[in-house]
C-alpha positions as CSV (number, residue, x, y, z in Angstrom):
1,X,161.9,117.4,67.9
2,X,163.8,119.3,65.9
3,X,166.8,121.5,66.8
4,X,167.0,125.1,67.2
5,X,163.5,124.3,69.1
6,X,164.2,123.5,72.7
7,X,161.7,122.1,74.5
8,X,160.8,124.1,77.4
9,X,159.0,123.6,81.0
10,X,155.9,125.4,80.0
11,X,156.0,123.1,76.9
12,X,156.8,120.0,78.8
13,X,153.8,121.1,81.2
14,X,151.4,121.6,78.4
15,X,152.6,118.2,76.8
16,X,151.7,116.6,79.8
17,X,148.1,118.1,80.4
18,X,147.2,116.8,76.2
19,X,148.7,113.6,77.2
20,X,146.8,113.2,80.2
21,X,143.3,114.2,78.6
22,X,143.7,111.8,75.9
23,X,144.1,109.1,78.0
24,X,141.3,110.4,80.3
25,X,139.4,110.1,76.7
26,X,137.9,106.5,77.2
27,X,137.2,106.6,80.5
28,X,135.1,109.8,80.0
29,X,133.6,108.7,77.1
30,X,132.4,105.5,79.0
31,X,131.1,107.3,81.8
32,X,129.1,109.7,80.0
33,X,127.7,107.2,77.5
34,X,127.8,103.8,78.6
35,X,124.4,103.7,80.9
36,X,122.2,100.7,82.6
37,X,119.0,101.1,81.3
38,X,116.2,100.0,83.7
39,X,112.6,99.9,82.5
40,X,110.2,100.8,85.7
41,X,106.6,100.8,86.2
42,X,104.3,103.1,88.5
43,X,101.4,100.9,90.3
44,X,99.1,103.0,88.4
45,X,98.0,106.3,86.6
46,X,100.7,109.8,86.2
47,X,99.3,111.1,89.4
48,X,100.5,113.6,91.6
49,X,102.2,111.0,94.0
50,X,104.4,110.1,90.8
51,X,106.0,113.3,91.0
52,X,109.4,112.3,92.2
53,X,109.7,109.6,89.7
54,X,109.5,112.6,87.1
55,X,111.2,114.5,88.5
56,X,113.9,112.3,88.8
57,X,113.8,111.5,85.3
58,X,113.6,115.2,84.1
59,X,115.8,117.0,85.9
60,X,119.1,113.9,85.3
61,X,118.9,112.7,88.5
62,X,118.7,109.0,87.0
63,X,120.8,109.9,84.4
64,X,123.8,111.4,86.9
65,X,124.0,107.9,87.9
66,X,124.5,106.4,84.6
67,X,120.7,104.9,84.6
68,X,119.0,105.2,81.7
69,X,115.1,105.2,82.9
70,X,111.5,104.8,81.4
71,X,109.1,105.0,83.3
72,X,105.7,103.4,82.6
73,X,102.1,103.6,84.0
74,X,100.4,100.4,85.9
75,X,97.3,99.4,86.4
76,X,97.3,98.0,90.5
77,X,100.5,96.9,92.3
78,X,99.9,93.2,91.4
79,X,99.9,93.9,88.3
80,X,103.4,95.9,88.9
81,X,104.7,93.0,90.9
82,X,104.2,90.7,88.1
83,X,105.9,91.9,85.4
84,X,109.0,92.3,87.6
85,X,108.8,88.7,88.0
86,X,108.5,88.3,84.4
87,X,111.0,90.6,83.5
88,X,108.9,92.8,81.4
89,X,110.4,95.4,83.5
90,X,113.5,95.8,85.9
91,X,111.7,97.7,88.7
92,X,108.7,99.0,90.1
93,X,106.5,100.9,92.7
94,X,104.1,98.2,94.2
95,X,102.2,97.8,97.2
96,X,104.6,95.9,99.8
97,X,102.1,93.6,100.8
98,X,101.8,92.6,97.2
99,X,104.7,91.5,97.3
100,X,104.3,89.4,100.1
101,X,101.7,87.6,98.7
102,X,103.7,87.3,95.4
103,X,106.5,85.5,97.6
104,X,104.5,83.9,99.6
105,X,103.1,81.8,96.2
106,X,106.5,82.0,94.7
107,X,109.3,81.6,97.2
108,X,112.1,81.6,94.6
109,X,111.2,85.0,92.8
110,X,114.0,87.0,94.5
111,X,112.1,90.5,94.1
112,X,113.1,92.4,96.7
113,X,111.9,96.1,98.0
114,X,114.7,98.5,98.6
115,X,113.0,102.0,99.5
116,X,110.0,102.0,101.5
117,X,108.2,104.9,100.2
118,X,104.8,104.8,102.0
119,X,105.4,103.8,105.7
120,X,101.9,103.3,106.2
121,X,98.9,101.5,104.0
122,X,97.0,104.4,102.4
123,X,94.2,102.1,102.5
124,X,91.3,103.1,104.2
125,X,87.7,102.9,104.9
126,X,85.1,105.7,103.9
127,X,81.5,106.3,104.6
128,X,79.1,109.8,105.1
129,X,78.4,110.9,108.0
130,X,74.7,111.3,107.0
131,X,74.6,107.2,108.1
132,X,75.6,107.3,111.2
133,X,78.6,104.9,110.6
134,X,81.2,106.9,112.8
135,X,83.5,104.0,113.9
136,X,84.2,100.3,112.6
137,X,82.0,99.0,115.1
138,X,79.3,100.7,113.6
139,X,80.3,99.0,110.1
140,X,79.1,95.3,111.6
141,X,75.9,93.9,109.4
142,X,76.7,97.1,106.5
143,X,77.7,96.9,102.7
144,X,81.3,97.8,101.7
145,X,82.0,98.4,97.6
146,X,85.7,98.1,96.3
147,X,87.1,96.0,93.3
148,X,88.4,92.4,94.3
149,X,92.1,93.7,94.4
150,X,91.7,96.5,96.4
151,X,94.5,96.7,99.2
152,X,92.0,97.7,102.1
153,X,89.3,95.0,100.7
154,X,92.2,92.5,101.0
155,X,93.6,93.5,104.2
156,X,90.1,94.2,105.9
157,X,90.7,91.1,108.4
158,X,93.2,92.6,110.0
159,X,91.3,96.1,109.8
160,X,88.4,93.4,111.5
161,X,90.8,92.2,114.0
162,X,92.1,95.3,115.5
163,X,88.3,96.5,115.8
164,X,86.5,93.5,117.2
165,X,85.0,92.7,114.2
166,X,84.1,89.1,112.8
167,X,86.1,89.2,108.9
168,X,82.5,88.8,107.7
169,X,81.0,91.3,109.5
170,X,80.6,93.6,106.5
171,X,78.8,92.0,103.0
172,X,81.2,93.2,99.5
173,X,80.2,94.4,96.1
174,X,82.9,93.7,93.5
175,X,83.1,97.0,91.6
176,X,85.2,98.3,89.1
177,X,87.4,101.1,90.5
178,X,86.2,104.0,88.4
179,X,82.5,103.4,89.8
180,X,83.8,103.2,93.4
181,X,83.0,106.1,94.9
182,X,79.9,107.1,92.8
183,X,78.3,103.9,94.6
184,X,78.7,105.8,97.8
185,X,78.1,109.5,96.6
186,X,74.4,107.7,95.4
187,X,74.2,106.4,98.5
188,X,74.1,103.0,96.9
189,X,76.4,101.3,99.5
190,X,77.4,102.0,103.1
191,X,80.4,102.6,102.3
192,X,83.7,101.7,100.3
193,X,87.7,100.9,100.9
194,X,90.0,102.9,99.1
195,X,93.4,104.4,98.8
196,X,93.2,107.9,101.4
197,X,94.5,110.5,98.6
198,X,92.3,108.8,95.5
199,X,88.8,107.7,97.1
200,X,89.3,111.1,99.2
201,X,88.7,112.9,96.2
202,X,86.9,111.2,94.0
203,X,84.2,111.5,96.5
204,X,84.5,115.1,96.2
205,X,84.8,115.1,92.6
206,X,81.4,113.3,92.6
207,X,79.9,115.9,94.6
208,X,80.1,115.3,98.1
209,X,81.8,118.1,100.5
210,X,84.8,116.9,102.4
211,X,83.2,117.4,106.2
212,X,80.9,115.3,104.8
213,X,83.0,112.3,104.7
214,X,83.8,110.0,107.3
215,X,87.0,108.4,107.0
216,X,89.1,105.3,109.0
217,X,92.3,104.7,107.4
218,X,93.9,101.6,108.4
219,X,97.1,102.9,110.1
220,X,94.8,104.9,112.2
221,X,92.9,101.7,113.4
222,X,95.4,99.1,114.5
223,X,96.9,98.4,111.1
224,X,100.6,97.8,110.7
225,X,100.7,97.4,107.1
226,X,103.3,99.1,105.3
227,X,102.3,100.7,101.6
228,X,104.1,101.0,98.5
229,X,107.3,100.4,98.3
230,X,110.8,100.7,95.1
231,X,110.9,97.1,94.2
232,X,113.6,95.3,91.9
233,X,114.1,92.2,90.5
234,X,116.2,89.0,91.2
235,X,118.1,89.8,88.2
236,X,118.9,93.0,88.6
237,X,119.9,92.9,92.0
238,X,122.3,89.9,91.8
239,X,124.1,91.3,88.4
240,X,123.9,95.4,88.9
241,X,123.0,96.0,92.8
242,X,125.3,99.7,92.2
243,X,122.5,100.5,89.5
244,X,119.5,100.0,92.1
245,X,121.5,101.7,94.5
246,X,121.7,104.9,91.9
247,X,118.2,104.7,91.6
248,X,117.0,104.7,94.8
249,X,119.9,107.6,95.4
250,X,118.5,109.7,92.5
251,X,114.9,109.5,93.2
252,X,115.5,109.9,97.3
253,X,116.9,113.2,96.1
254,X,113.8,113.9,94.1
255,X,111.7,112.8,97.0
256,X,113.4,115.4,99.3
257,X,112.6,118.1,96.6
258,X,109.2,117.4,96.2
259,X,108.6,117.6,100.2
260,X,110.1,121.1,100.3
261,X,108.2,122.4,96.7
262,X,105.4,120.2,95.9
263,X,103.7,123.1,94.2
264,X,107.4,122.7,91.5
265,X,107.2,118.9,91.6
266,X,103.3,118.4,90.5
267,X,104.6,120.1,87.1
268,X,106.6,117.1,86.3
269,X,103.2,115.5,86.3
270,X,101.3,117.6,84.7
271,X,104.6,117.9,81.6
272,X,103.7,114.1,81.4
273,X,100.4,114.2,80.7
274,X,99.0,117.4,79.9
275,X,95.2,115.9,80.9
276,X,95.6,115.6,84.2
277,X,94.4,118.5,86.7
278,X,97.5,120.3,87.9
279,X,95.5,121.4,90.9
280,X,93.8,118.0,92.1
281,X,97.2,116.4,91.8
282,X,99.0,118.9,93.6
283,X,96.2,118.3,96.7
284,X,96.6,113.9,96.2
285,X,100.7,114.8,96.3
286,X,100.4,116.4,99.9
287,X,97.6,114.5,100.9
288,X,100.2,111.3,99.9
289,X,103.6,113.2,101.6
290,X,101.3,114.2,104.5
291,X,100.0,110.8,105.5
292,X,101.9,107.9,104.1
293,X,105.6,109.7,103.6
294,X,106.3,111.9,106.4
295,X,105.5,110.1,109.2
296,X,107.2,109.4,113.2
297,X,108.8,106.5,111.8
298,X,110.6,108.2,108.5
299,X,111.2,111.2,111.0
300,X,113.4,109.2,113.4
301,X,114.7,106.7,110.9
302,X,114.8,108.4,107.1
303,X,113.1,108.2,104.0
304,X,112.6,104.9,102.6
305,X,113.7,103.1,105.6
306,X,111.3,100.0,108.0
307,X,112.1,99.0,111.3
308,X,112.1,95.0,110.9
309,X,110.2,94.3,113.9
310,X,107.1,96.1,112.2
311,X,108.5,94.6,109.0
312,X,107.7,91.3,110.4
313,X,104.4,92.6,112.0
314,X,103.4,94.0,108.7
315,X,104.1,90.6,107.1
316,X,103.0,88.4,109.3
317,X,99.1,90.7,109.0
318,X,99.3,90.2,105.2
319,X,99.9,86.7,105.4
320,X,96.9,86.4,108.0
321,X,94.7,88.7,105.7
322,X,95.3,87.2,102.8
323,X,94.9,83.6,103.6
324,X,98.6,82.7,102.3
325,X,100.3,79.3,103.3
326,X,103.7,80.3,104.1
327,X,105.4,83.6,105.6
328,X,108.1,85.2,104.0
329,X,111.3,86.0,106.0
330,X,111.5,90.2,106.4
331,X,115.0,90.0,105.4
332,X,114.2,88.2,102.5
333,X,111.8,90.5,100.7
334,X,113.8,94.3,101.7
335,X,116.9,94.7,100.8
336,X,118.3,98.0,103.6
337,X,122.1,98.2,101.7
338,X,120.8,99.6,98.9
339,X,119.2,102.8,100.9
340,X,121.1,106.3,100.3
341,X,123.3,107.2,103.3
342,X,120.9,107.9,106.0
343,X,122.1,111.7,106.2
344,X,120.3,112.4,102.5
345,X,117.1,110.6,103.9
346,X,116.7,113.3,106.7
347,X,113.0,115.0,106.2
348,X,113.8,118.5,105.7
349,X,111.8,120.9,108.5
């Protein structure tokens, strides 16, 4: 410093705010660049219950938390489960009680859910009211269609159960899932299991008016199932559980935008894949938020959350459906500290 220069309090002060950026410098610069990339996978198609995941991704949610996020189409939950477990990707959207069945085969995988986003199955059973079958009881001695994987095919025991039906008191048609519902709308079958929000309107789709349509979804019938669920893997969970936690914090604030402006989150969709009907998706999103996501349960406890003794109900059905050998422990397979705080999880009214 040379002389003749003295160095005053407003210079002292201004030194002091340069010094204290510059050492700021590498703690900004790994917070705004270093990121955890996590490679996730939907259960199936860019539909309009995918919204949040987009939106997520589009608007920075995942990025706000340092998570650098693809995000893939599937092609069915097992499918979604298993390349978790292979660690093809990090985390998924899956059907909860394929993951049961997963761990019920392979009690070491460590997958674990950690937001329950669909408190109830979607499955469901359809038929037209032209045939006179109005309840399950009037299902005994009929013809169901649905592909082998199908969650309400696989989980039709305990639909059978709850109704005082014998589990072979319907005959199956393996089909593939795009020729589902034309079976019915042909009147080829008496009827067919299916997701609510897809078979729903792909009946229509195919010509058949809505008050048409009889339908029994599970949840309505007995059925304690739970649906789809945020699953992550072993690996991810025991070396980065603070970048699961980010996601599901990111995409539970999505998920709260979406249930106040569907009509703004089915353009995420429709930005993804410019096929797909803006319209039809917007009607599967509410028919999704409506029946599976805003429910008593989610009201009084929060998005994403399970109350463990249905947990273990819901398990202990799959296992029984699905013919597995062991039971998985409800603790074991979701993982409740990773949830946002359950004041962001509050359904907006």
């Amino acid at each position: 410093m040379s002389a003749g220069k003295p160095f005053t309090l407003k210079k002292f002060a201004t030194f002091c705010a340069v010094a204290a950026c510059l050492s700021l410098q590498p703690l900004m610069a790994t917070n705004t660049h270093a990121s955890t990339p996590i490679n996730f996978t939907l259960d199936w198609r860019f539909e309009g219950p995918s919204a949040p995941f987009l939106m997520a991704l589009d608007k920075g949610y995942f990025a706000e938390e340092g998570l650098s996020v693809t995000i893939d189409s599937g092609n069915g939950s097992s499918g979604a489960v298993t390349r978790v477990a292979t660690g093809a990707y990090d985390m998924a959207l899956a059907d909860f009680n394929a993951l049961v069945e997963y761990s019920a085969d392979n009690p070491d995988s460590g997958i674990q859910a950690v937001y329950m986003l669909y408190n109830h199955t979607p499955a469901a059973v359809f038929t037209l009211k032209e045939s006179g079958i109005d309840t399950p009881a009037d299902l005994a001695g009929k013809t169901l269609a649905a592909p082998v994987f199908d969650a309400g095919r696989k989980a039709w025991p305990a639909f059978a159960a709850h109704n005082g039906l014998a589990v072979d008191a319907v005959s199956w048609q393996s089909v593939d899932p795009a020729i589902r519902e034309t079976l019915l709308a042909r009147r080829q079958v008496d009827g067919i299991t299916g997701f609510y929000f897809t078979s729903l309107l792909n009946l229509e789709a195919r010509g058949v008016a809505l008050d048409q349509i009889t339908v029994m979804p599970y949840s309505e019938f007995g059925v304690s199932l739970y649906g789809n669920a945020i699953i992550a893997s072993e690996a991810l969970l025991a070396d980065n559980p603070e970048a699961v936690a980010g996601f599901t914090r990111a995409f539970n604030k999505a998920l709260i935008e979406t249930i106040q402006d569907p009509e703004a989150a089915v353009k995420y969709v429709s930005s993804r894949d410019g096929l797909v009907d803006e319209a039809l998706e917007l009607r599967r999103l509410k028919l999704a938020l409506d029946a599976q996501v805003i429910t008593e349960e989610t009201l009084a406890e929060g998005l994403g959350a399970v109350t463990f003794d249905r947990l273990e109900q819901s398990i202990a059905e799959a296992v029984s459906s699905f013919g597995l050998e062991s039971t998985p422990d409800a603790a074991e397979l979701f993982n409740a500290s990773l949830l946002p705080e359950r004041s962001s999880r509050s359904i907006p009214r």
